[in-house]
N, CA, C and O atoms as CSV, one atom per row, in Angstrom:
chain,resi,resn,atom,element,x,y,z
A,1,UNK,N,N,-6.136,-25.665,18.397
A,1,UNK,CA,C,-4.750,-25.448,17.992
A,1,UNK,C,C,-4.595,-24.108,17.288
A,1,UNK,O,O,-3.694,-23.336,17.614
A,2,UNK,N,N,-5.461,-23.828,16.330
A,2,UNK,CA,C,-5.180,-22.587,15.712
A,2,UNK,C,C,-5.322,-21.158,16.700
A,2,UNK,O,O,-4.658,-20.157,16.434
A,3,UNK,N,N,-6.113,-21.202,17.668
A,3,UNK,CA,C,-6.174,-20.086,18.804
A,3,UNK,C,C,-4.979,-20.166,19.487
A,3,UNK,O,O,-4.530,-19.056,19.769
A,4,UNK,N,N,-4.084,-21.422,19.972
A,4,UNK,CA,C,-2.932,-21.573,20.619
A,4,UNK,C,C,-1.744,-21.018,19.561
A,4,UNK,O,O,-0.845,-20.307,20.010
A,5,UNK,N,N,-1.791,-21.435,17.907
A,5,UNK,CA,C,-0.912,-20.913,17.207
A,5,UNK,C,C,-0.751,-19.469,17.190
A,5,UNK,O,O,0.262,-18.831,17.476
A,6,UNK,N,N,-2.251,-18.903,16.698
A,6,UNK,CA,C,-2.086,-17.301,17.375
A,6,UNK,C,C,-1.601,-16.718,17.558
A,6,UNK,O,O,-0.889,-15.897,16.980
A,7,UNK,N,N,-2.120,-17.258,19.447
A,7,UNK,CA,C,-1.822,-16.319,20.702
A,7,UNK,C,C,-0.162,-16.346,20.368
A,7,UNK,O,O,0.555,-15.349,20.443
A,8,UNK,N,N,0.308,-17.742,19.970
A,8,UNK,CA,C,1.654,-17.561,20.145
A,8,UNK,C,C,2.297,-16.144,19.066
A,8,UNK,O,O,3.025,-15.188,19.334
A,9,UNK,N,N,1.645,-16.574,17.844
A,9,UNK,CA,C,2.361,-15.514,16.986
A,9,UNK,C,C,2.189,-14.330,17.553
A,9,UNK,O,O,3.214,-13.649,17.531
A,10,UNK,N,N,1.074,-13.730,18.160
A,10,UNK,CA,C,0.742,-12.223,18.878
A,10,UNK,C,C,2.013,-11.987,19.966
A,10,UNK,O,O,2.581,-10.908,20.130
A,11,UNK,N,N,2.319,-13.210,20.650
A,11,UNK,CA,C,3.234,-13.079,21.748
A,11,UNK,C,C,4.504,-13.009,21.140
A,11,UNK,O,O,5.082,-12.234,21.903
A,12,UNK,N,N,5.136,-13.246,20.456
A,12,UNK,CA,C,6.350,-13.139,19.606
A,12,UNK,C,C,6.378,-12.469,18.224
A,12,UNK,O,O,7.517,-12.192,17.848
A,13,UNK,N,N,5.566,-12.207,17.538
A,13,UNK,CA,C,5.712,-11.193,16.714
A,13,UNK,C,C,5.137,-9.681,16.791
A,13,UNK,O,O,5.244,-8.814,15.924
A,14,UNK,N,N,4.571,-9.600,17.907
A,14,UNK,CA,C,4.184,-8.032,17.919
A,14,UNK,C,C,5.468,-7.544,18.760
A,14,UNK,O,O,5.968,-6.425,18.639
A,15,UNK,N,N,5.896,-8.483,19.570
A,15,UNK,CA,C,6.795,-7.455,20.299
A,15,UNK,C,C,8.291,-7.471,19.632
A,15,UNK,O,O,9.186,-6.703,19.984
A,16,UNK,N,N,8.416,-8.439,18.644
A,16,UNK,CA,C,9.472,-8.377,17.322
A,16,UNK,C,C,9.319,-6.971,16.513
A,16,UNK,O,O,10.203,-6.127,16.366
A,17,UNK,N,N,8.230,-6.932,16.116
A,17,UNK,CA,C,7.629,-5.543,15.121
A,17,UNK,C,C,7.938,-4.193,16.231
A,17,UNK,O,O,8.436,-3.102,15.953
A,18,UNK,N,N,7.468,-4.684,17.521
A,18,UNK,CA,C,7.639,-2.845,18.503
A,18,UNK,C,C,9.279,-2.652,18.220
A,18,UNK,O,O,9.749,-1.530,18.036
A,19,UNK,N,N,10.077,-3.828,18.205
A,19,UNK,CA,C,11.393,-3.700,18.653
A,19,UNK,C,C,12.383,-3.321,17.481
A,19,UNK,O,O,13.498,-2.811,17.601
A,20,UNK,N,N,11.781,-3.653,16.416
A,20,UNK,CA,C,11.977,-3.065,14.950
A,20,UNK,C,C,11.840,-1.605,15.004
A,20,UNK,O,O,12.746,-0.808,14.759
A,21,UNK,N,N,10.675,-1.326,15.333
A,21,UNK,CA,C,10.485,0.282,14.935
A,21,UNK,C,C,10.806,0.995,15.859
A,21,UNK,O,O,10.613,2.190,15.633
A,22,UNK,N,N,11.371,0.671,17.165
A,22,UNK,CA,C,12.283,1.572,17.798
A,22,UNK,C,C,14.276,1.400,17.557
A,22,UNK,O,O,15.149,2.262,17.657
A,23,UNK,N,N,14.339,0.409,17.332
A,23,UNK,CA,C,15.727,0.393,16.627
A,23,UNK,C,C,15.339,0.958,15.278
A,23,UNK,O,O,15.649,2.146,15.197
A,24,UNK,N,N,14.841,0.542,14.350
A,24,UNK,CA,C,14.879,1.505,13.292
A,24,UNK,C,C,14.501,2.915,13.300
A,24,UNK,O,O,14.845,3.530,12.291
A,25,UNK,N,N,13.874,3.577,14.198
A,25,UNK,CA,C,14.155,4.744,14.955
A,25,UNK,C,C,15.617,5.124,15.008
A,25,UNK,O,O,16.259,5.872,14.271
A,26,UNK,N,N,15.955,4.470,15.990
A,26,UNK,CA,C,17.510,4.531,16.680
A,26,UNK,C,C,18.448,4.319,15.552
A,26,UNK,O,O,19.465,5.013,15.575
A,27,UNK,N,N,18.311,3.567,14.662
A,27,UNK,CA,C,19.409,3.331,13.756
A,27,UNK,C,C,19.297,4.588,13.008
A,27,UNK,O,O,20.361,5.206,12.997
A,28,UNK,N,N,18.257,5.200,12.327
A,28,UNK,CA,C,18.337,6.157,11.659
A,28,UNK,C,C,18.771,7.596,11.713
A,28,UNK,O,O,19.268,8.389,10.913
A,29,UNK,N,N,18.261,7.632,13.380
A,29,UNK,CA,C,18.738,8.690,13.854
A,29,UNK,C,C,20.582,8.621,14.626
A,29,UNK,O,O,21.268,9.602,14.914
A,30,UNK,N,N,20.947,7.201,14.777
A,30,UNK,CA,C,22.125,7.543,15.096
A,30,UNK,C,C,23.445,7.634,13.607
A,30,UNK,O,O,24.649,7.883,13.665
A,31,UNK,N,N,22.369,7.248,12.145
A,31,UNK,CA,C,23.491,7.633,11.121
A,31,UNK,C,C,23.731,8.791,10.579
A,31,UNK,O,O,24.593,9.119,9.763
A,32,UNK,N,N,22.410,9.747,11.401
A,32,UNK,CA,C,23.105,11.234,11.170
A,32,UNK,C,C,24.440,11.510,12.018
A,32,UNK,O,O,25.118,12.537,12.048
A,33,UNK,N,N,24.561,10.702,12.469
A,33,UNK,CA,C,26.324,11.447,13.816
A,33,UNK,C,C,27.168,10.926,13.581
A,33,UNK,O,O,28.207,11.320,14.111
A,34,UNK,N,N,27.231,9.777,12.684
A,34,UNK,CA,C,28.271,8.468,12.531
A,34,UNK,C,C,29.129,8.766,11.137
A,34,UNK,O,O,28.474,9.510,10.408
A,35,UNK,N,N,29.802,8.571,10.837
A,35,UNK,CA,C,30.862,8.805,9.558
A,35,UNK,C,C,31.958,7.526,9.156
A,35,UNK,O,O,32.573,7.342,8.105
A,36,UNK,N,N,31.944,6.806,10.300
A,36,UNK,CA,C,32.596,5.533,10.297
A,36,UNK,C,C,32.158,4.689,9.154
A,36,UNK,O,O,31.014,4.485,9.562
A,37,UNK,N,N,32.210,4.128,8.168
A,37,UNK,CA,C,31.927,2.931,7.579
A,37,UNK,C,C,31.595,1.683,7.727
A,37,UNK,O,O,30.646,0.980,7.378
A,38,UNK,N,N,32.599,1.537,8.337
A,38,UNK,CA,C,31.533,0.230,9.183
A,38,UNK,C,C,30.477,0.192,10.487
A,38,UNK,O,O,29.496,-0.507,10.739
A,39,UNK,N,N,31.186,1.334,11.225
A,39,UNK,CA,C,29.633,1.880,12.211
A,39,UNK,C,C,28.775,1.600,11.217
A,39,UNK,O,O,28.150,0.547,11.353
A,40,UNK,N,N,28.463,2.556,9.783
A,40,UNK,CA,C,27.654,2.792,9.236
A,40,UNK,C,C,26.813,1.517,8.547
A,40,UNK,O,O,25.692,1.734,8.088
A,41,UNK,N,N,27.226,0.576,8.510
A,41,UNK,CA,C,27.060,-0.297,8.058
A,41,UNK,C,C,26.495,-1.142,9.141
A,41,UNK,O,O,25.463,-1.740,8.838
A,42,UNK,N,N,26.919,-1.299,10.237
A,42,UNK,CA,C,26.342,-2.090,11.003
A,42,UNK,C,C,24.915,-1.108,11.843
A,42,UNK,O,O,23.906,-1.685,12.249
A,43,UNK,N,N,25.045,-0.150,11.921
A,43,UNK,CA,C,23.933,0.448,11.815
A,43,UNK,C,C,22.883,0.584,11.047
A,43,UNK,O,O,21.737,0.710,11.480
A,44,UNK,N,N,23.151,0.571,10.047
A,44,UNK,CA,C,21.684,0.411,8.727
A,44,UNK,C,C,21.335,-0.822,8.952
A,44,UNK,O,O,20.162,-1.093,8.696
A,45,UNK,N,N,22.234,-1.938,9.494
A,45,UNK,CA,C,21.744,-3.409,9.503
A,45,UNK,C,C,21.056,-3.938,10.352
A,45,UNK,O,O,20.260,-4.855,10.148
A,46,UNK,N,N,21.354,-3.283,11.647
A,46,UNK,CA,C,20.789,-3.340,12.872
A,46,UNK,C,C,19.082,-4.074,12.934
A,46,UNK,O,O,18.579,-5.027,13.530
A,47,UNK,N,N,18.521,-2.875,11.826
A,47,UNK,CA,C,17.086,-3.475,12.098
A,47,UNK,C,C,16.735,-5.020,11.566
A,47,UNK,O,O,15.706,-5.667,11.760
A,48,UNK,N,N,17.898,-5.379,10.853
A,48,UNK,CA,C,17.148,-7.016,10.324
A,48,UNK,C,C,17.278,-7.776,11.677
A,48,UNK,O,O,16.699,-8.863,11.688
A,49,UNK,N,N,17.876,-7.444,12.734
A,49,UNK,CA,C,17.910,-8.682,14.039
A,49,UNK,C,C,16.330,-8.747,14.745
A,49,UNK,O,O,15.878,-9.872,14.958
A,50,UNK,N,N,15.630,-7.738,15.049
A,50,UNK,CA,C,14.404,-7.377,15.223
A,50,UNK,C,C,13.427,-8.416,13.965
A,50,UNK,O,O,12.830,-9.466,14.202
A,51,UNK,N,N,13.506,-7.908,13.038
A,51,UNK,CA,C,13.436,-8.242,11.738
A,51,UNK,C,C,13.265,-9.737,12.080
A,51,UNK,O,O,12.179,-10.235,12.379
A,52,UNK,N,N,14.196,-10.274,12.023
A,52,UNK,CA,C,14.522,-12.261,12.068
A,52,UNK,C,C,13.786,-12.711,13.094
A,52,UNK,O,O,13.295,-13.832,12.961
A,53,UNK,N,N,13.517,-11.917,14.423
A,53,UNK,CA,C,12.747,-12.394,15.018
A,53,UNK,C,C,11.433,-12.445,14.754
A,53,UNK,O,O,10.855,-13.456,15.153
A,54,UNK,N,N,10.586,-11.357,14.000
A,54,UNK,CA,C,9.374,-12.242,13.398
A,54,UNK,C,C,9.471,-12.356,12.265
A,54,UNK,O,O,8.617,-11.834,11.548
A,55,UNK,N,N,10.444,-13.009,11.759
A,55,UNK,CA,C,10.083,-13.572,10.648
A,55,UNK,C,C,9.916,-14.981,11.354
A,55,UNK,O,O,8.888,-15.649,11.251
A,56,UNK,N,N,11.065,-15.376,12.106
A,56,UNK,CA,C,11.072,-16.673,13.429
A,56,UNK,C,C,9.698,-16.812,13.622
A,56,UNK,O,O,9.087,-17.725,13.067
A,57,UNK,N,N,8.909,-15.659,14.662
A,57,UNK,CA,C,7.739,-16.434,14.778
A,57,UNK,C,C,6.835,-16.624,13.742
A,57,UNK,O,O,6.015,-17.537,13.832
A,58,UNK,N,N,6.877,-15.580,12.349
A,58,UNK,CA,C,6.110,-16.167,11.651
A,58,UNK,C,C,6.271,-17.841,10.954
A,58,UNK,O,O,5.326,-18.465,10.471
A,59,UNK,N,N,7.678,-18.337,11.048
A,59,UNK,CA,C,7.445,-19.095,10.675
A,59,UNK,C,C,7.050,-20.820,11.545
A,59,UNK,O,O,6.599,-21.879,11.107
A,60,UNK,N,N,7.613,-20.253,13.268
A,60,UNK,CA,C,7.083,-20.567,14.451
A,60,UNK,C,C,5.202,-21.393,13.705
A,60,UNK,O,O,4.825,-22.544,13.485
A,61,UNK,N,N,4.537,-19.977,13.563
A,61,UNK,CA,C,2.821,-19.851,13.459
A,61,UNK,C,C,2.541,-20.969,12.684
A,61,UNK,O,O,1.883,-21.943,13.053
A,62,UNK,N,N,3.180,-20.762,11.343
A,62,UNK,CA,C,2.736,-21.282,10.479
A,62,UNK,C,C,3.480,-22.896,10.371
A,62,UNK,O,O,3.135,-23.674,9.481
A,63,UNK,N,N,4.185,-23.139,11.063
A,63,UNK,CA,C,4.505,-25.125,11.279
A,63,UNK,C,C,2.929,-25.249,12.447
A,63,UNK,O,O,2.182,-26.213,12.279
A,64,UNK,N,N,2.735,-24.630,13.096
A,64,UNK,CA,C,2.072,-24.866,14.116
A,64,UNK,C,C,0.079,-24.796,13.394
A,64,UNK,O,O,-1.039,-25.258,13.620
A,65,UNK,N,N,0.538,-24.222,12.818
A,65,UNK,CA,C,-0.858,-24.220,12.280
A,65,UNK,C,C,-1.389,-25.577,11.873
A,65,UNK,O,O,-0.655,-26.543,11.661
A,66,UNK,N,N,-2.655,-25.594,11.781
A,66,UNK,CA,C,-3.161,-27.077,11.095
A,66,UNK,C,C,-3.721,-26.932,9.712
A,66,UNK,O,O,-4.386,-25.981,9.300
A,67,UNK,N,N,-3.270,-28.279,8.881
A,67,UNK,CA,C,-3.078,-28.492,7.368
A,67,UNK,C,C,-3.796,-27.236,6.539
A,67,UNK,O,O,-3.294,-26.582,5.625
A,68,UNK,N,N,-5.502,-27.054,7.299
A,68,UNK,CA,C,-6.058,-26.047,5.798
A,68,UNK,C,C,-5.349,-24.549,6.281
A,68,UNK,O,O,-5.045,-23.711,5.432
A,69,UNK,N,N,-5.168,-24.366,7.468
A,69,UNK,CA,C,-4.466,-23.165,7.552
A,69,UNK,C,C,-2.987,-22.671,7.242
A,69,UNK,O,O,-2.511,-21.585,7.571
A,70,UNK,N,N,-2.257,-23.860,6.426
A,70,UNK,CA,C,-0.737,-24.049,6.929
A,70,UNK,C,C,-1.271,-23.855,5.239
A,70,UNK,O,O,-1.223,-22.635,5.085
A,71,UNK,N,N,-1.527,-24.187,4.535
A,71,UNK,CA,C,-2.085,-24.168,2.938
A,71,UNK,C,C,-2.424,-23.015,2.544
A,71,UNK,O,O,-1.977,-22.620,1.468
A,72,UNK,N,N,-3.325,-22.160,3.338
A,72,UNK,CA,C,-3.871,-20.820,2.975
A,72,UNK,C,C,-2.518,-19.536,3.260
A,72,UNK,O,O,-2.440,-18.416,2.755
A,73,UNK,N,N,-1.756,-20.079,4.051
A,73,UNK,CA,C,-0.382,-18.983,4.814
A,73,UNK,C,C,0.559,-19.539,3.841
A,73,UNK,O,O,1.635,-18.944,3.908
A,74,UNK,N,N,0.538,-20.552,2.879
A,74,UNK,CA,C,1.339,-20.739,2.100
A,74,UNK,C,C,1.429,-20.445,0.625
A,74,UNK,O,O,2.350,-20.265,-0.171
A,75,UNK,N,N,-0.185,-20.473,0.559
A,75,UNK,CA,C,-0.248,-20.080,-0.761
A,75,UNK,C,C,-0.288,-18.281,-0.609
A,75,UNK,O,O,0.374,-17.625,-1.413
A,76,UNK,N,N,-0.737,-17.895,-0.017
A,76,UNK,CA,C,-0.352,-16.491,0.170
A,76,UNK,C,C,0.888,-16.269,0.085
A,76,UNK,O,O,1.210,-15.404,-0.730
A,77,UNK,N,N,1.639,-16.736,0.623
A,77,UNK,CA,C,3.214,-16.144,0.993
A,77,UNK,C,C,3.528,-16.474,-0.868
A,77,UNK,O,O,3.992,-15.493,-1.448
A,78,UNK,N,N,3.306,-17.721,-1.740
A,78,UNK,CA,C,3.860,-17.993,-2.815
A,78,UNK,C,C,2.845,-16.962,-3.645
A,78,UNK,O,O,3.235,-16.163,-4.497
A,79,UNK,N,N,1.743,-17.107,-3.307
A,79,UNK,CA,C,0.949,-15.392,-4.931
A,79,UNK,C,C,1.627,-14.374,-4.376
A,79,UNK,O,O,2.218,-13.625,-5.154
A,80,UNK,N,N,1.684,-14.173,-3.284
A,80,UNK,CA,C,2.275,-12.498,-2.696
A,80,UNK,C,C,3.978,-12.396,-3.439
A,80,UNK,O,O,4.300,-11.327,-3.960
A,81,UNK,N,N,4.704,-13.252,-3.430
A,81,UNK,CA,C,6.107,-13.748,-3.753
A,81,UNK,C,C,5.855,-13.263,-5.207
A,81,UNK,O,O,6.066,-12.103,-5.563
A,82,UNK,N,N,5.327,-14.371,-6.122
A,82,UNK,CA,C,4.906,-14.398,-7.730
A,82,UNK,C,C,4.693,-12.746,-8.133
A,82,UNK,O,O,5.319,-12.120,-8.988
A,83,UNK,N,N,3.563,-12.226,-7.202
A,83,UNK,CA,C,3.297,-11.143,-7.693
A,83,UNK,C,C,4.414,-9.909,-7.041
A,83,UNK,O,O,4.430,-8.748,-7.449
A,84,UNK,N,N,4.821,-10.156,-6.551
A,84,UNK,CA,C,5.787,-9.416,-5.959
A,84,UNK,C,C,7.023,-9.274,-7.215
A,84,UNK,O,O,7.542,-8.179,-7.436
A,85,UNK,N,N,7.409,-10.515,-7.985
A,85,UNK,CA,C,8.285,-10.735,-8.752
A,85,UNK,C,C,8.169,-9.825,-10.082
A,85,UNK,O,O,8.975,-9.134,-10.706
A,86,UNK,N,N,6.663,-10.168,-10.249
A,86,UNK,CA,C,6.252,-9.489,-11.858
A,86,UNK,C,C,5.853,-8.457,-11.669
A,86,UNK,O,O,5.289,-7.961,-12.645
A,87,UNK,N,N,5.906,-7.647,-10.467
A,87,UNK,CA,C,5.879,-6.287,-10.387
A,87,UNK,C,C,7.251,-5.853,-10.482
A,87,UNK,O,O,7.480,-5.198,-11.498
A,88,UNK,N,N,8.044,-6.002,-9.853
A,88,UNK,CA,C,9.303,-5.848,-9.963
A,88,UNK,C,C,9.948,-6.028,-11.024
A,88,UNK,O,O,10.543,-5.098,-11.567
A,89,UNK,N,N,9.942,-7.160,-11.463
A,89,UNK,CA,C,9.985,-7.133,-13.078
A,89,UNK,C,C,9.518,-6.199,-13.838
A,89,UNK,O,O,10.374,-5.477,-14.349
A,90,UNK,N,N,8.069,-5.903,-14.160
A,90,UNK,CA,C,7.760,-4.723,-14.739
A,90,UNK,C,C,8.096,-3.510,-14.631
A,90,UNK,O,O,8.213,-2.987,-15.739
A,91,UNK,N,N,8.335,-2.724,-13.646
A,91,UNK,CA,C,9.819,-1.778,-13.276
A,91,UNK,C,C,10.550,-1.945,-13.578
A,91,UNK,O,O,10.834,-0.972,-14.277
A,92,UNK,N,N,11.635,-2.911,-13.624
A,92,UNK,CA,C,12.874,-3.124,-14.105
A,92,UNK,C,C,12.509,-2.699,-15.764
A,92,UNK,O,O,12.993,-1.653,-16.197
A,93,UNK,N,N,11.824,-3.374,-16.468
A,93,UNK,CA,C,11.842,-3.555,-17.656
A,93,UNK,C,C,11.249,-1.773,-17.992
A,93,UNK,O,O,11.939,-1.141,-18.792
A,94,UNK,N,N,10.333,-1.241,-17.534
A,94,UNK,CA,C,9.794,-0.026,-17.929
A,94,UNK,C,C,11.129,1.131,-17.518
A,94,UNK,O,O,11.276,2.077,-18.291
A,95,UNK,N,N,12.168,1.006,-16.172
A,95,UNK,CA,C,13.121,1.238,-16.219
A,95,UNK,C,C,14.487,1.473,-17.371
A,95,UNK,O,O,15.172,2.442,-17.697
A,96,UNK,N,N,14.429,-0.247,-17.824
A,96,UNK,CA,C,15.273,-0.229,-18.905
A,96,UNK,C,C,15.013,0.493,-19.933
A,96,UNK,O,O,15.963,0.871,-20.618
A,97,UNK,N,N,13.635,0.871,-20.304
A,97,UNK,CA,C,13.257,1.709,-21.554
A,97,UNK,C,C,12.957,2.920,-21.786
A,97,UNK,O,O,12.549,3.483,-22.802
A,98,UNK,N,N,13.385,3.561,-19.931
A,98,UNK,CA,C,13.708,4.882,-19.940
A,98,UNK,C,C,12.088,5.663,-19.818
A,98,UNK,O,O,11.985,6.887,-19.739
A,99,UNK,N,N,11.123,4.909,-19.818
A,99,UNK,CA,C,9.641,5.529,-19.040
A,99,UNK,C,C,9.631,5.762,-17.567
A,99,UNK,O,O,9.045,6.694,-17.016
A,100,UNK,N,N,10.387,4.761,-16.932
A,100,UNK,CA,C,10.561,5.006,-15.512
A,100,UNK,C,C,12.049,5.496,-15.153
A,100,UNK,O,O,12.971,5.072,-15.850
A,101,UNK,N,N,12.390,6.621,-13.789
A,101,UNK,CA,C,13.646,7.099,-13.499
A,101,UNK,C,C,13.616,6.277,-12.221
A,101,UNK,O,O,12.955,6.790,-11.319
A,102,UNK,N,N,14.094,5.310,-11.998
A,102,UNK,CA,C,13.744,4.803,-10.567
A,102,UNK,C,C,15.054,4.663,-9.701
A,102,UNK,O,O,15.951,3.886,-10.027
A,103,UNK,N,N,15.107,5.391,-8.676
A,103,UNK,CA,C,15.969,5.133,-7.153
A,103,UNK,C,C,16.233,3.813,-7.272
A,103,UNK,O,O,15.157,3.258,-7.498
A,104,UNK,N,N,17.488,2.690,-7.221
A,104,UNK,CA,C,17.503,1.669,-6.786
A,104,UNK,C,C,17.349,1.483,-5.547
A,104,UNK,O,O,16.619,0.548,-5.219
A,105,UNK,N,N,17.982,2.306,-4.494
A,105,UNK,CA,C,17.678,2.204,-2.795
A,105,UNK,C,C,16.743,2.359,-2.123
A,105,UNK,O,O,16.452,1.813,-1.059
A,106,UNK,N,N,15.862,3.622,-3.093
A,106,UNK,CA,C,14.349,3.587,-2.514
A,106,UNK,C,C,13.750,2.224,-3.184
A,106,UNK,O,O,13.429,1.461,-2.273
A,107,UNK,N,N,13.508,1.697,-4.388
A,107,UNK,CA,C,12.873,0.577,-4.178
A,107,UNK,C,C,13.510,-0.496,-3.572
A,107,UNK,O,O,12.622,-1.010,-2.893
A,108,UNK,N,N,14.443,-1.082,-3.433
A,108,UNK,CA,C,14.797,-1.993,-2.814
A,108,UNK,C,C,13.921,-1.644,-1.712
A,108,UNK,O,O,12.849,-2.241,-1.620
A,109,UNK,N,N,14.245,-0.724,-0.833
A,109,UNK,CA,C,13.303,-0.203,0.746
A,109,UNK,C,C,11.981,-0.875,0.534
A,109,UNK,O,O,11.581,-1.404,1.571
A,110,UNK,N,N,11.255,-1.004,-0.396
A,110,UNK,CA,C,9.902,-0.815,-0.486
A,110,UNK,C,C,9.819,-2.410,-1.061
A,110,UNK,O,O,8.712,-2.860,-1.357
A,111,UNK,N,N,10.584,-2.934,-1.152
A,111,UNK,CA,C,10.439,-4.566,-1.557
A,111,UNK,C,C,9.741,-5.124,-0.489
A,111,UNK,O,O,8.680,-5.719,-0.680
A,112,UNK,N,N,10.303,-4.970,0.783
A,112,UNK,CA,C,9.408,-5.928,2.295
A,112,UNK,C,C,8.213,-5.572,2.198
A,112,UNK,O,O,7.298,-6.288,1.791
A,113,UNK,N,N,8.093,-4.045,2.690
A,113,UNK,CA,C,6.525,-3.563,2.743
A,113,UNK,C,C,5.772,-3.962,1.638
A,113,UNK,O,O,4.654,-4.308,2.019
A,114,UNK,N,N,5.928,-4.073,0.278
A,114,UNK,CA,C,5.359,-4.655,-0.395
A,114,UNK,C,C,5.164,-6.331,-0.177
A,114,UNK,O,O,4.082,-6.896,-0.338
A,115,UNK,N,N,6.084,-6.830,0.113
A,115,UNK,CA,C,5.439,-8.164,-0.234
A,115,UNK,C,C,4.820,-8.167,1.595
A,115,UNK,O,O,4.065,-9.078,1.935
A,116,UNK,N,N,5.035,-7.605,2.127
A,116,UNK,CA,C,3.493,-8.052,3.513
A,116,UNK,C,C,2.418,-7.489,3.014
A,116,UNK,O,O,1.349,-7.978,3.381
A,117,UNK,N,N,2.389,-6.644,2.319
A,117,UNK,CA,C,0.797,-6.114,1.846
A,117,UNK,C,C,0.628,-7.184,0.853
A,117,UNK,O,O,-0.270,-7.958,1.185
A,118,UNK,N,N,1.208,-7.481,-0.273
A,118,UNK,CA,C,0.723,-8.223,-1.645
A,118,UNK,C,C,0.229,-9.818,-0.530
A,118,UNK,O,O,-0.680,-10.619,-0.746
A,119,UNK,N,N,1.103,-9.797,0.477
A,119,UNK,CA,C,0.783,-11.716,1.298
A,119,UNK,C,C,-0.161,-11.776,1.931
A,119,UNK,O,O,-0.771,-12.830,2.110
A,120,UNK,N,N,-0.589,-10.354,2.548
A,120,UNK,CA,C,-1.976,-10.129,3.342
A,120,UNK,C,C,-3.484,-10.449,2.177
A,120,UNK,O,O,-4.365,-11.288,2.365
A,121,UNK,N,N,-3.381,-9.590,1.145
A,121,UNK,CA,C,-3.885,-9.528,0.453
A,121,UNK,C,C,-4.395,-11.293,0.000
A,121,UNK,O,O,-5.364,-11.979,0.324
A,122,UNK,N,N,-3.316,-11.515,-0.796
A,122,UNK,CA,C,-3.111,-13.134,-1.134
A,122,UNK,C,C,-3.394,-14.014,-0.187
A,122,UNK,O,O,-3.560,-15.197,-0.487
A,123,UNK,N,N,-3.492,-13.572,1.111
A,123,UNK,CA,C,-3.864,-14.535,1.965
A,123,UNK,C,C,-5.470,-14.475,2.486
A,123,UNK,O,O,-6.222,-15.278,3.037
A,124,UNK,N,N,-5.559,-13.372,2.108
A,124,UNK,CA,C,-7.266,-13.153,2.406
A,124,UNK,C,C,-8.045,-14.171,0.705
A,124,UNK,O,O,-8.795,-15.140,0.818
A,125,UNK,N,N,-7.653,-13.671,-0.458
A,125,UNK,CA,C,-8.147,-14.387,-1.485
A,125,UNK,C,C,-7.993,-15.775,-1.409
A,125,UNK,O,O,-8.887,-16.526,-1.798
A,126,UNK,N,N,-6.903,-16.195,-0.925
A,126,UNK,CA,C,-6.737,-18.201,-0.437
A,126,UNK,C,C,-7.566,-18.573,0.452
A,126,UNK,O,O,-8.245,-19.582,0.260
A,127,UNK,N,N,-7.686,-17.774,1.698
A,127,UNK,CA,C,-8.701,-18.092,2.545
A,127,UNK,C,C,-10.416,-18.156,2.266
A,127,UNK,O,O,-11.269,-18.902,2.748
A,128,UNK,N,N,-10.517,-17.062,1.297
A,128,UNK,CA,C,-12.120,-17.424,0.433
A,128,UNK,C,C,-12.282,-18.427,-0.635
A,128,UNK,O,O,-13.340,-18.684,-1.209
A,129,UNK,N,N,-11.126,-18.972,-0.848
A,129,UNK,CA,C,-11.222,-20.240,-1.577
A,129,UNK,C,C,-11.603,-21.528,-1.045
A,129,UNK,O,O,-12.187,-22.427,-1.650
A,130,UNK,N,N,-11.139,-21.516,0.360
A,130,UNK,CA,C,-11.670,-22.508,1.079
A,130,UNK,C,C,-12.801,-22.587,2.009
A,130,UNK,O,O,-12.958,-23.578,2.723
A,131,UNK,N,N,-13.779,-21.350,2.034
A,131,UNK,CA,C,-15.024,-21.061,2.363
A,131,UNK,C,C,-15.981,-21.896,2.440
A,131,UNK,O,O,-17.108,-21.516,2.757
């Protein structure tokens, strides 16, 4: 079952991720020409439809997975989450006290990519727990 869960996630989330980074290509480059507001808007948004689709299969993978693996993809996703929070938190707060000058739009940007690295991470340390 877990080789069948997989293959499936490989088959539906890699070609979710190609389809992301050529619309987010495309979206970026078509809001240099656009001036419309709501063009503009539905253009920056564009990439979450790509987006939903693997998040879909990730969450496809992980019903499909069996119990110790559905445990290890879960507790990852919740330390990656946790730590995701109290980092963010700690910015905010080093923010408020005027040590940090921080972009709200650039970090927001950097919220996803962070929490797939902090869940990868977290998911490799859950998985040596059950060794």
């Amino acid at each position: 079952m877990q080789t069948v869960a997989r293959k499936h996630l490989k088959q539906e989330f890699l070609p979710a991720m190609a389809a992301y980074a050529l619309v987010l290509i495309a979206s970026v480059s078509a809001l240099r020409h656009v001036d419309a507001i709501a063009l503009r808007s539905a253009l920056a948004l564009l990439p979450l439809v790509p987006i939903g689709f693997a998040a879909r299969a990730m969450l496809r993978y992980v019903r499909a997975c069996d119990e110790l693996q559905r445990r290890i993809e879960l507790e990852g996703m919740g330390m990656g989450a946790l730590l995701l929070c109290l980092c963010t938190f700690a910015l905010g707060l080093l923010g408020s006290a005027g040590v940090l000058r921080l972009d709200g739009t650039v970090a927001l940007i950097w919220i996803m990519p962070a929490y797939v690295l902090l869940y990868a991470v977290c998911k490799c340390v859950a998985a040596r727990r059950y060794r």
